[in-house]
Residue frames as qw, qx, qy, qz and C-alpha x, y, z in Angstrom:
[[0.000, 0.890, 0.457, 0.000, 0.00, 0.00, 0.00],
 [0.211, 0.230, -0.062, 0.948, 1.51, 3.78, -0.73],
 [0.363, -0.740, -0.468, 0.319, 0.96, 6.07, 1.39],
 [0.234, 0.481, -0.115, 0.837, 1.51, 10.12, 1.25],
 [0.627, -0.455, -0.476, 0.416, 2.05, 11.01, 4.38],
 [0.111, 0.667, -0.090, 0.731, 2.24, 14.98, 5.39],
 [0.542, -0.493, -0.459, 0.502, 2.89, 17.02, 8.68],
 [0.369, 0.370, 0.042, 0.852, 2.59, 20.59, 9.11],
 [0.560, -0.672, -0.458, 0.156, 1.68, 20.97, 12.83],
 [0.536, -0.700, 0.023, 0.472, 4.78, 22.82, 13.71],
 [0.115, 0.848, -0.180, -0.485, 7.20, 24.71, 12.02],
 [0.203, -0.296, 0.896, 0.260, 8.68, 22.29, 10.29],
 [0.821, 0.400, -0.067, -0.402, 6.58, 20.73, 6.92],
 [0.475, -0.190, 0.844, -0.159, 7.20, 17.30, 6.57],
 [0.814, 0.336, -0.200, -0.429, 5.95, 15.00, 3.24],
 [0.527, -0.192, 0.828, -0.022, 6.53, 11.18, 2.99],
 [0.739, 0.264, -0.220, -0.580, 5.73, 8.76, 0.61],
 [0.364, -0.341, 0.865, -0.045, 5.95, 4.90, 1.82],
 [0.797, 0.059, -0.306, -0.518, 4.97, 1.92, 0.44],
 [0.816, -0.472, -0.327, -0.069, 3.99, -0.19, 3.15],
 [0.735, -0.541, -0.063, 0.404, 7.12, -0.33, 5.80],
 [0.596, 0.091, 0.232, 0.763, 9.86, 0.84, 3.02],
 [0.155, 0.809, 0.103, -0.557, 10.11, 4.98, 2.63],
 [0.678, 0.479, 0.382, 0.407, 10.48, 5.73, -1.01],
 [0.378, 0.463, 0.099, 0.796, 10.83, 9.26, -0.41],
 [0.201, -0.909, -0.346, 0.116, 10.62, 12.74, 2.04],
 [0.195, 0.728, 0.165, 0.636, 10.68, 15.99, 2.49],
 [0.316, -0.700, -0.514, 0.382, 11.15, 18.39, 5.34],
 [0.125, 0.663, 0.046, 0.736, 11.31, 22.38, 5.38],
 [0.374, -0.624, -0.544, 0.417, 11.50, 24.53, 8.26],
 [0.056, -0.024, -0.067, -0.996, 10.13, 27.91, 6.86],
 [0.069, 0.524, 0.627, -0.572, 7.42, 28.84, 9.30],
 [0.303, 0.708, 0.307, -0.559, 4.37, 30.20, 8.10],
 [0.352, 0.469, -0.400, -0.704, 4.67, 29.60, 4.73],
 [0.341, -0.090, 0.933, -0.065, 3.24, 26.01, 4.97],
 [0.584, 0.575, 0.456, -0.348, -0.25, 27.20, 2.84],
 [0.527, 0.721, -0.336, -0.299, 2.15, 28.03, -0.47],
 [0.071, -0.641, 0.764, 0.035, 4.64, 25.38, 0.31],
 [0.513, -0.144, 0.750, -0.392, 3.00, 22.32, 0.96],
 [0.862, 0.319, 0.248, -0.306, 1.36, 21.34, -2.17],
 [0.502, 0.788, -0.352, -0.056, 4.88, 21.67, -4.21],
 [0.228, -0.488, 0.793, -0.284, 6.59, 19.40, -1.56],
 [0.710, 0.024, 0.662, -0.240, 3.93, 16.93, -2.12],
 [0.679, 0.667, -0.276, -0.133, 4.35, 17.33, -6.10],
 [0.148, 0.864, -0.471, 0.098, 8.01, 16.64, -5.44],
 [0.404, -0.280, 0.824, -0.282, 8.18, 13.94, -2.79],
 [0.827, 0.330, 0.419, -0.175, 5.87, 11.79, -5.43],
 [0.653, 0.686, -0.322, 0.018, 8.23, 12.34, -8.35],
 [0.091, -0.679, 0.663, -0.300, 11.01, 11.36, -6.09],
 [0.485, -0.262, 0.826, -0.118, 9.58, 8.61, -5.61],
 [0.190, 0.333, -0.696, -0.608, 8.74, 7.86, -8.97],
 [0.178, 0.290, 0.930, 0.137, 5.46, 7.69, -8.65],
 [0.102, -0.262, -0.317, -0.906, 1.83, 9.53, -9.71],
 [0.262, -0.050, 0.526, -0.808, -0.43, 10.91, -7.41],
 [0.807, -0.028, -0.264, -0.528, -2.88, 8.23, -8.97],
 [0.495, 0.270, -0.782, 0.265, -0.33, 5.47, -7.50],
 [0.018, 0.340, -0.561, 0.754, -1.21, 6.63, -4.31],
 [0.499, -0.434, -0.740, -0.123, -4.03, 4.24, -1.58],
 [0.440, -0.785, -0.411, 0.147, -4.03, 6.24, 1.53],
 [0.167, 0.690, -0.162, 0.685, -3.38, 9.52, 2.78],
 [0.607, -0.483, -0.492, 0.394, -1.82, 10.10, 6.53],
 [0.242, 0.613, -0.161, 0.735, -1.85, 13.40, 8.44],
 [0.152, -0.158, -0.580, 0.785, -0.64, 14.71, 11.85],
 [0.311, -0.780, -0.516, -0.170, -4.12, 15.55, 13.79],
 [0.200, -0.781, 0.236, -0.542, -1.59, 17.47, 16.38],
 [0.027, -0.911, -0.216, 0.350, -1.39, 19.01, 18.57],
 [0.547, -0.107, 0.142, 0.818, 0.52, 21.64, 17.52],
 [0.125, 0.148, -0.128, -0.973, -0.60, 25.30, 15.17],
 [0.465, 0.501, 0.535, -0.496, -4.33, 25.55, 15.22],
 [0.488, 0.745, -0.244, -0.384, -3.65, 27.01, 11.32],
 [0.027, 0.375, -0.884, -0.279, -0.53, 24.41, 10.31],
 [0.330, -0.023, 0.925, -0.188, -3.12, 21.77, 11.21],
 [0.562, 0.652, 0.342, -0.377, -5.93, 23.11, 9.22],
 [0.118, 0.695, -0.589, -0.395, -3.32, 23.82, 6.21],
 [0.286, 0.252, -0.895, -0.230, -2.69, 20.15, 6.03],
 [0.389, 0.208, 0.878, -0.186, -5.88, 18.75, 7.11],
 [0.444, 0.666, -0.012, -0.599, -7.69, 20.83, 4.36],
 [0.371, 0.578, -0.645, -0.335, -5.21, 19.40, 1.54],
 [0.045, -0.058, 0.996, -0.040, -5.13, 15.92, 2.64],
 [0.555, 0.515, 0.581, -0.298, -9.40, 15.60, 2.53],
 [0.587, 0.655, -0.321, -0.352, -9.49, 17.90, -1.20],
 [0.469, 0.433, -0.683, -0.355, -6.98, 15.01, -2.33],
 [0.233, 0.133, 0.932, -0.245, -8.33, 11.90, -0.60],
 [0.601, 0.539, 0.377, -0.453, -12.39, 13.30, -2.06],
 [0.336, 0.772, -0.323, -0.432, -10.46, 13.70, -5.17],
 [0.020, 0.546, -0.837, 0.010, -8.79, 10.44, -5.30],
 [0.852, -0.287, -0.051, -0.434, -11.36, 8.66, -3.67],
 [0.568, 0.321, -0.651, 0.388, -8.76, 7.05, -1.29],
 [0.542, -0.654, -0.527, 0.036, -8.69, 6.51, 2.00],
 [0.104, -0.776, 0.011, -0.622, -7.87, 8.96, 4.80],
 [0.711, -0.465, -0.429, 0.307, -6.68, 8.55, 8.26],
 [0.316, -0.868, 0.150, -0.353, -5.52, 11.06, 11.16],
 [0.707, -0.038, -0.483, 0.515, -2.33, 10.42, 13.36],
 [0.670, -0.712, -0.039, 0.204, -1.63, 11.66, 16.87],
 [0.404, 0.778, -0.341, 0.338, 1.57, 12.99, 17.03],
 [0.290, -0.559, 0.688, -0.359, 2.27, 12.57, 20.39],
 [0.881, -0.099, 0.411, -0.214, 1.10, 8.89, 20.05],
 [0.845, 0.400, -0.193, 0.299, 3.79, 8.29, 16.90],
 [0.170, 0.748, -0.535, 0.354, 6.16, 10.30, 19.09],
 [0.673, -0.508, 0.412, -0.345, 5.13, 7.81, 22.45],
 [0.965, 0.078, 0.204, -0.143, 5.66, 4.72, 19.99],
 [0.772, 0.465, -0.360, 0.243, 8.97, 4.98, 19.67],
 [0.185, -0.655, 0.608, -0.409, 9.93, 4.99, 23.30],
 [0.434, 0.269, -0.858, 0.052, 11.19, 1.73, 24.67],
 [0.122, -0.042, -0.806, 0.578, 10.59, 2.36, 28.40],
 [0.176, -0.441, -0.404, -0.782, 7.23, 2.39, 28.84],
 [0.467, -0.586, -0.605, 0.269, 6.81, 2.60, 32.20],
 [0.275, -0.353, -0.195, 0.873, 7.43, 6.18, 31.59],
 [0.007, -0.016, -0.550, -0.835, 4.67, 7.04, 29.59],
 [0.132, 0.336, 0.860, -0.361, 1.38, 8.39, 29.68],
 [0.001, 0.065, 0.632, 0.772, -1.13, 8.72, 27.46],
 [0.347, 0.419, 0.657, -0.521, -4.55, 10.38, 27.79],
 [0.200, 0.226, 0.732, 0.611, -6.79, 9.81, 25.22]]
């Protein structure tokens, strides 16, 4: 399954494209506040890189947050228009729950849902 994968919670903009486990290709920028002009050309880019066409693509993943009330809308906005557009699926990630799954110790860790 490919996946295009975006972030643009924080300053930092963030594009993926995996297919299943294996990355094929990303992106990151860290020019704040320019994430509503930037973001679709990063996702152009990070699909040629990986040398494929946004028709290739089965699901779309984006950071729910927390993080900029506006970054989050930025890239939840773009990720529905090309999921309705696609007709693909959609999904929401946690951040702080991809950041919790990569700690080892979990007896330090707490998560309220």
């Amino acid at each position: 399954m490919k996946i295009l994968a975006m972030d643009t919670s924080n300053s930092t903009l963030s594009v993926a494209v995996l297919d299943d486990d294996k990355l094929l290709a990303q992106a990151t920028t860290n020019v704040s506040r320019n994430h509503s002009t930037t973001l679709m050309p990063v996702i152009e880019s990070v699909i040629k890189q990986a040398k494929l066409t946004i028709h290739e693509i089965d699901r779309i993943a984006v950071a729910k947050g927390p993080g900029s009330y506006t970054g989050l809308r930025i890239a939840a906005t773009t990720a529905k228009v090309l999921a309705s557009t696609l007709k693909i699926e959609l999904v929401g990630i946690s951040s702080l729950k991809l950041l919790a799954a990569n700690i080892t110790d979990t007896n330090r860790i707490i998560i309220y849902v």
